[in-house]
C-alpha positions as CSV (number, residue, x, y, z in Angstrom):
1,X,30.6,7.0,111.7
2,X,30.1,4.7,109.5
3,X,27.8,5.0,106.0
4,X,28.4,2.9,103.0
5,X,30.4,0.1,102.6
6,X,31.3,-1.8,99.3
7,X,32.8,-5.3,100.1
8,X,34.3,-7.3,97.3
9,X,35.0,-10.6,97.8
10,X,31.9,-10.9,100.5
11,X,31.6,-14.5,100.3
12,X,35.3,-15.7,100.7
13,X,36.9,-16.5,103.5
14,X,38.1,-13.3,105.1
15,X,35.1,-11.4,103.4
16,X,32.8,-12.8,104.7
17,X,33.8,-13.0,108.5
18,X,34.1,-8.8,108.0
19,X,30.4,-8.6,106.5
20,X,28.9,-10.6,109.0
21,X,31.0,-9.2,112.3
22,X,29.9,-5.2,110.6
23,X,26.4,-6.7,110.4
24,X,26.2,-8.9,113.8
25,X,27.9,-6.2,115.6
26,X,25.6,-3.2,114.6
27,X,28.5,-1.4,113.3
28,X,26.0,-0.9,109.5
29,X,22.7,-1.8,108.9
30,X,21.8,-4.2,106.6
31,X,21.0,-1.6,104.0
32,X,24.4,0.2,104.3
33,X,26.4,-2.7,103.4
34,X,26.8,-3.9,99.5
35,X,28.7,-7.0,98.4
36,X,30.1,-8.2,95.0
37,X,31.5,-11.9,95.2
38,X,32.0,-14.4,92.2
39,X,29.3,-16.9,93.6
40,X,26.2,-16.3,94.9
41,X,24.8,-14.8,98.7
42,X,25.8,-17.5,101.5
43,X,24.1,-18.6,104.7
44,X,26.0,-16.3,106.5
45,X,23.8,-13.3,105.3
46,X,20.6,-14.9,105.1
47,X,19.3,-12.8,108.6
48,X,20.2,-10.0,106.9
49,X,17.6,-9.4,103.8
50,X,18.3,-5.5,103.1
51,X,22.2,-6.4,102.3
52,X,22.1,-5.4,98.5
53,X,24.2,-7.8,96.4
54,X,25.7,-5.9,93.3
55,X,25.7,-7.6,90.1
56,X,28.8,-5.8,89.1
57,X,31.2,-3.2,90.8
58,X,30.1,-0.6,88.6
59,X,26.9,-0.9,90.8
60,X,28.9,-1.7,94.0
61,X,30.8,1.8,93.5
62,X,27.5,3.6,93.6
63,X,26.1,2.5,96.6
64,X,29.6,2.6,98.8
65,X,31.5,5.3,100.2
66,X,34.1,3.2,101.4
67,X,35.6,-0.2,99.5
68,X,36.7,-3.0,101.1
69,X,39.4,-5.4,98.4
70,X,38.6,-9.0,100.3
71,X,40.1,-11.3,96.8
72,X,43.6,-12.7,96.3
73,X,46.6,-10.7,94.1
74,X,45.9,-12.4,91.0
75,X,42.0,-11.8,90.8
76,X,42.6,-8.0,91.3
77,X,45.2,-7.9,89.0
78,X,43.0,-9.4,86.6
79,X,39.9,-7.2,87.1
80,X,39.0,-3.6,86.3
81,X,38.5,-2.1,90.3
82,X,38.5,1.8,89.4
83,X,37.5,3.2,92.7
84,X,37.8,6.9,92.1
85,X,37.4,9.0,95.0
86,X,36.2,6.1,97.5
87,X,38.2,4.8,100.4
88,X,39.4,2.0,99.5
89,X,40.5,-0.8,102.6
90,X,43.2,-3.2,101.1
91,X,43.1,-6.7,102.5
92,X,45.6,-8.0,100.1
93,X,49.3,-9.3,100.4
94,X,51.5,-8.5,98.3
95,X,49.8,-5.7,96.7
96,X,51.8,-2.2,97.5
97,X,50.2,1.0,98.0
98,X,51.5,2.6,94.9
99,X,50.2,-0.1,92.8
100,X,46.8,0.1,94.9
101,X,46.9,3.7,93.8
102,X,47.4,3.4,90.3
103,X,44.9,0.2,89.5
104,X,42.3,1.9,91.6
105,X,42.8,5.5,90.9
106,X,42.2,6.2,94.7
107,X,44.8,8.5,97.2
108,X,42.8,7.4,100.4
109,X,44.4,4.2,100.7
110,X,44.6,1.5,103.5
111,X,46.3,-1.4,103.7
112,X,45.5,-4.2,106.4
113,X,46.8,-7.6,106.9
114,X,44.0,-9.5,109.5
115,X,44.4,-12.8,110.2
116,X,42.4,-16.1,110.6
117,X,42.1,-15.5,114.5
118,X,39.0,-13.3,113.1
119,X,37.4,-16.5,112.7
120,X,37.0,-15.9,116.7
121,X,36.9,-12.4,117.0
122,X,40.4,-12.1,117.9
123,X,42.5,-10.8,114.9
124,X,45.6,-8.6,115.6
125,X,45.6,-6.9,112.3
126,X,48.4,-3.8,111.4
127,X,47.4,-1.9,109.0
128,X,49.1,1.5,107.2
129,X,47.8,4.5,105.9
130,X,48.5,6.5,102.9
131,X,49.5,10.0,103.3
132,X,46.5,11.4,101.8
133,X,44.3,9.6,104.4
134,X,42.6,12.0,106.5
135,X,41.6,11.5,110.5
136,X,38.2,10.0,109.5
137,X,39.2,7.3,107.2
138,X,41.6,6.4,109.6
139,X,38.6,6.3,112.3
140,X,36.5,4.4,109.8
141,X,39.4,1.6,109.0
142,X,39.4,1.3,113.0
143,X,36.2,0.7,113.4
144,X,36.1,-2.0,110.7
145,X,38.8,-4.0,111.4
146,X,38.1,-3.7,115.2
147,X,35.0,-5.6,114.5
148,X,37.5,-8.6,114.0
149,X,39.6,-7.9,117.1
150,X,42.1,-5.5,117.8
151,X,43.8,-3.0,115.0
152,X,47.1,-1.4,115.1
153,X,48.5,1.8,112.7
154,X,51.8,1.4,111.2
155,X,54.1,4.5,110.2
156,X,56.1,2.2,107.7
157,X,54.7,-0.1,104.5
158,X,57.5,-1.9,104.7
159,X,56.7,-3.0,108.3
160,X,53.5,-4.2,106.7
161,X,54.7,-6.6,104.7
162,X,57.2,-7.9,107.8
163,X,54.1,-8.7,109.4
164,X,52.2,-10.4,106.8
165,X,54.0,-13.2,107.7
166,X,54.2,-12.9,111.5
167,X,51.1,-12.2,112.4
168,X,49.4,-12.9,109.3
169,X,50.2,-16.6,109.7
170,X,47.4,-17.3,112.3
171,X,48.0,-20.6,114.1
172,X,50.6,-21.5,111.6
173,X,53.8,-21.2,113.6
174,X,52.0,-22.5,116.8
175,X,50.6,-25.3,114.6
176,X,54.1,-26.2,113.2
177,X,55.3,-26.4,116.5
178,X,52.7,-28.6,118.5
179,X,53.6,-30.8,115.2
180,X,57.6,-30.7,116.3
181,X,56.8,-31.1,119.9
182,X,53.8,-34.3,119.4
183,X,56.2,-36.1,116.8
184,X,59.3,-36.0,119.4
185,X,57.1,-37.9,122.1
186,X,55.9,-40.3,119.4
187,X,59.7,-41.0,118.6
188,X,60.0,-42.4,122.1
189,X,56.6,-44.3,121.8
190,X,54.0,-42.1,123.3
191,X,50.9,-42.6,121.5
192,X,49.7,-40.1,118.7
193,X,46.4,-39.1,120.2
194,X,48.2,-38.8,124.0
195,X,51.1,-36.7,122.1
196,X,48.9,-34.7,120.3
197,X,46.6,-33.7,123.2
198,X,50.2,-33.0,125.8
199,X,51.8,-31.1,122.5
200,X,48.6,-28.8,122.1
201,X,47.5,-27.9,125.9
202,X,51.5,-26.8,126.0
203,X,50.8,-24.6,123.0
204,X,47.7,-23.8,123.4
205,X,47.3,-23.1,127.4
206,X,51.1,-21.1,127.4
207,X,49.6,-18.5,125.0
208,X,46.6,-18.0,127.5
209,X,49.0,-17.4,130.4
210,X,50.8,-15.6,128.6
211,X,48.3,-13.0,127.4
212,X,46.9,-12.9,130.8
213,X,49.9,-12.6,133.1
214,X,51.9,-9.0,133.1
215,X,55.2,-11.1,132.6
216,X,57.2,-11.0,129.3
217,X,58.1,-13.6,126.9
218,X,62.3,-12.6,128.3
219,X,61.0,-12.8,132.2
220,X,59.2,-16.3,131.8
221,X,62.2,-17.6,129.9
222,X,64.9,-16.6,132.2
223,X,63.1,-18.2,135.1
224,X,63.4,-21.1,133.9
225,X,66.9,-20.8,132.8
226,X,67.5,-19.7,136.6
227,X,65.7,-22.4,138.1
228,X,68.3,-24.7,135.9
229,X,65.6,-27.5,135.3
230,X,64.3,-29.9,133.5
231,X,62.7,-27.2,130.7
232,X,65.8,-25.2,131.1
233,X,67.7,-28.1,129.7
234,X,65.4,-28.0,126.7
235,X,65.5,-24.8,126.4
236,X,69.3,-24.7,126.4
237,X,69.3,-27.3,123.3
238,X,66.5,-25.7,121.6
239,X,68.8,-22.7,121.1
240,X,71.8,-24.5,120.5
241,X,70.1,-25.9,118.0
242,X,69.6,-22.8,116.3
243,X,65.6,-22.3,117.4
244,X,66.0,-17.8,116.9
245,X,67.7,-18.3,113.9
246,X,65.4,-20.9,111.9
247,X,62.6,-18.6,113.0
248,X,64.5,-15.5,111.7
249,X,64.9,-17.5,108.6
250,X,61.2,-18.5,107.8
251,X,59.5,-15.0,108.8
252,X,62.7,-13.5,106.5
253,X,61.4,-16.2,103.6
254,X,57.9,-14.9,104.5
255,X,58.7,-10.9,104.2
256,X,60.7,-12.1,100.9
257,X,57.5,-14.0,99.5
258,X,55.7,-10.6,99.5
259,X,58.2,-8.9,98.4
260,X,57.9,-11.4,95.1
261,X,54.6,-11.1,95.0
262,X,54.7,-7.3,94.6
263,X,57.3,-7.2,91.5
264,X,54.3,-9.6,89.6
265,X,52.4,-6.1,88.8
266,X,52.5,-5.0,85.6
């Protein structure tokens, strides 16, 4: 399904754990697969001699059917990235589809938001279509963003950027919150190292279970509100507290963010 794809930004971050998952997991051939990036080829491709390595996108355009955008807002605002008729795969926040249409001059558009789980294969990365998409694109997307993890279709844009900072966080959240947990047993004099290792099995180990186990998030809690323990003590405070609402708050300040971010085009 698959034929020629056009990454830009093959050597950053999100770039290049796309290239190399397309290449490691036989979804192209070396040959099929061109990259653009500021600096020069990295270690990452060095198995893979055929990958041709544009020296500008004029060249990048003309071996590619489909373009991946892997930079941040600012460099592609900066840059001329006139796709034409291409599919063109979005990994930008902030950038809308209507400005992706008009810098780009594409109509097949998609949008994705992955996340840095793709550094181990398990990204859960929403993505949206523009109307003009047709079946295959939308097959072609999958396939790419699958090779990072799993992919899900959006009917709303809007929902997109809602997610950019729910998903798109990564460990984020969960990192905050081994932090909050580790610092509360130091206060009380457990050591840093013993706090650290308690506060990231709990964070860690409940996301396992709770992946694996057919129970909700609402199930799990309420047993241990009915069992009226120890954890449904802190549970109890955690909400009084105002837990929901601060985490409302921050993926609200998030959706915001892009929103800002989007009213910097031109």
């Amino acid at each position: 399904m698959l034929k020629r794809v056009g990454l830009v930004g093959a050597t950053g971050w999100m770039g290049a754990l796309i290239g190399q998952a397309l290449l490691s997991g036989n979804r192209l051939r070396p040959e099929q697969l061109s990259c653009l990036n500021r600096s020069t080829a990295n270690a990452g491709y060095a198995a893979y001699p055929a990958v041709r390595w544009a020296a500008n996108f004029s060249e990048l355009i003309e071996h590619s059917d489909t373009l991946i955008l892997s930079v941040r807002p600012e460099q592609f605002r900066d840059a001329n990235f006139y796709c034409g008729d291409k599919l063109v795969i979005s990994l930008m926040a902030g950038i809308p589809m209507k400005e992706l249409a008009e810098r780009t001059g594409a109509s097949r558009i998609i949008r994705a938001m992955p996340n840095a789980a793709a550094e181990i294969g398990r990204s859960f990365t929403p993505w949206f279509a523009s109307p003009e998409t047709a079946e295959t694109d939308r097959h072609i997307a999958t396939c790419i963003l699958e090779t990072i993890g799993t992919a899900q279709q959006l009917d709303d844009e809007q929902q997109l950027n809602f997610l950019t900072g729910l998903s798109g966080a990564g460990p984020a959240y969960i990192a905050l919150l081994i932090s909050a947990l580790s610092q509360a047993a130091m206060n009380i004099g457990i050591p840093k190292e013993i706090a650290l290792k308690a506060a990231t099995a709990t964070g860690v180990d409940a996301g396992e279970i709770l992946s694996k186990t057919n129970k909700g998030t609402e199930t799990v809690i309420q047993q241990y509100l009915d069992y009226d323990g120890v954890i449904a003590a802190a549970l109890k405070a955690a909400e009084a507290g105002g837990f929901h609402a601060s985490i409302n708050n921050a993926l609200l300040a998030a959706s915001r963010k892009v929103s800002d971010m989007e009213s910097q085009a031109d």
